[in-house]
Every structure is written in C-alpha cells, then in structure tokens.
N, C-alpha and C positions, 0 to 999 in steps of 0.2 A: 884886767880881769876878763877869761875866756868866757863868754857863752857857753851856758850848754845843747851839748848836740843831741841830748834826745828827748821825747817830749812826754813828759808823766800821762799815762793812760787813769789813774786812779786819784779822783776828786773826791774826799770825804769818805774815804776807805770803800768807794764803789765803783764799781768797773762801769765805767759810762762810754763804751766803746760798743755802740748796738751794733755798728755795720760787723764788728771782727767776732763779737761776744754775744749775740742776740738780747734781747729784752731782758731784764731784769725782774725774774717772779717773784713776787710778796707770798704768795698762799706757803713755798716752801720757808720761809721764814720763819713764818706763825705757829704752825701746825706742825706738830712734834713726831714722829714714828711712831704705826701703831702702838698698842699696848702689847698684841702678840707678839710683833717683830721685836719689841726691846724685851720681852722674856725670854724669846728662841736665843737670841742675843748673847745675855745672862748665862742663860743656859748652856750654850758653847762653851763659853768661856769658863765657867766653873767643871766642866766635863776634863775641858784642857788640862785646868790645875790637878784635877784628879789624875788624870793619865799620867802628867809630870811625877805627880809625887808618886802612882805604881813604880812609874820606870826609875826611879832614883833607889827606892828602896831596893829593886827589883837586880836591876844591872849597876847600882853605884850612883855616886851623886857626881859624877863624872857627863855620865851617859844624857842627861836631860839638859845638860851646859854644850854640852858638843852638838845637841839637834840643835838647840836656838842656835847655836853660831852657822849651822847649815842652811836653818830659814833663814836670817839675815841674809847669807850671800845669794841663795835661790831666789829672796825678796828682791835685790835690786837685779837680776840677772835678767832682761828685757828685751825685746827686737825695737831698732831704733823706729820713733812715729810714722806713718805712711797709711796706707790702706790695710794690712795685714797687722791686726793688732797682735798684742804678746799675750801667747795664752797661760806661761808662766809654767807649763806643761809637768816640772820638776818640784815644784811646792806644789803642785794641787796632787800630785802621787806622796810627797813625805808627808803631807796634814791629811792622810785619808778626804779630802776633796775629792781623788776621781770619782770616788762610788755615790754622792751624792747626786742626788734625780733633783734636780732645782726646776725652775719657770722656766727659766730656757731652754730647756729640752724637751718639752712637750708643746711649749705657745708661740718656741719660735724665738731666736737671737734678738734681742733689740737693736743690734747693729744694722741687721738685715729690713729695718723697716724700711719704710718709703719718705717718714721725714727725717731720717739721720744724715747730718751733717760729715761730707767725706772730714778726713783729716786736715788741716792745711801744714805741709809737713816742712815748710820752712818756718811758718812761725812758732811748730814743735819744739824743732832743734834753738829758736833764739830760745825760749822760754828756760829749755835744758841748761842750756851756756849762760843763763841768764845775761841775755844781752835784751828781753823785752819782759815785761809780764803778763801776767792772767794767767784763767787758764791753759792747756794745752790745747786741746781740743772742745770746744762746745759739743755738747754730743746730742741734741735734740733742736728741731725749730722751732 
C-alpha cells in the first residue's frame, strides 16, 4: 500500500494552516449580517424576479432563459489569480451593476489597503486545479 503524497490542510472541518490562511476569526461566525444589509439583500433579489418576469411577458419567455445562460458564462469568465484581480467588466454592464455608487468608490478599494494580503498566485492556480485546498487568496491580516 502506497503512502499518500499530500498532506490534508483541514483537521475538523477548519483550516488550521495560520502561516498560509491567517487566524481563524470567531466574531465572523457568531454574528450574523446586518439587519439592513439582509433587506437591501432581499430587496435585489425580489426586484430581479420582477425584471424577469417584465422581460418574459415583455419580449417572450425565451428572452429571460437566454440572459441567465449569458450570466452564467460572463460568471465564470475570469482573469487568471495574480495581482490584477477580475473585475468581471461584462456582467457588471448586463446586471446594471456599472451604474451603482457602492463603498468603494468614495472610501476607497479594499484592495488598495495597507493590510491586504498580495495574491499568492501559485497556490491560486493549485486551489483552481484542485491539486491543494482552502481558500484562494486570504484577502485581509
């Protein structure tokens, strides 16, 4: 019987790899999404189904089957991991995303902070290829 050759990162369903994964927070565990954030939430989403069902009745029940199959492929459509993240450019134009004014445009990228963690873009690609797990990138210290 062969040995195996690689070494499980995850003890008890937790990622116990601090040096690659950083510390492990509790508070996000506990503590649930605002109350606001889970209604804007809601709220999208039932807005969506409304759109859906305009455009169905609107242009055919065609029409709202062919956009999801558009989001799907613009959903997985990516720049591979590195320092230039994927900004997805072509689903934030077809879900009316560009025109939204979010927290990152007036307080500033979180990427762009002083404790983000660059990419490490070879253990990206094992994660993609699933040759390793975790995360991809930890994205805060």
């Amino acid at each position: 019987m062969e040995a195996p050759k690689t070494i499980e990162h995850q003890i008890g369903g937790i990622q116990n790899d601090a040096l690659r994964f950083g510390l492990h927070g509790v508070k996000s565990d506990l503590v649930g999404a605002h109350p606001l954030e889970s209604a804007l939430e809601s709220a999208k989403v039932t807005q969506e189904q409304i759109n859906r069902k305009i455009l169905g009745y609107t242009y055919g029940s065609a029409f709202p089957l062919k956009m999801d199959l558009e989001r799907q492929i613009l959903s997985r459509f990516q720049r591979p991991a590195g320092p230039i993240p994927s900004s997805m450019l072509g689903l934030e134009a077809m879900t009316g995303r560009l025109d939204d004014f979010g927290f990152e445009d007036y307080l500033n990228d979180p990427r762009e902070s002083e404790t983000f963690r660059p990419v490490d873009t070879h253990h990206a690609m094992e994660v993609r290829l699933g040759l390793s797990k975790g995360p991809v990138a930890p994205s805060f210290m």
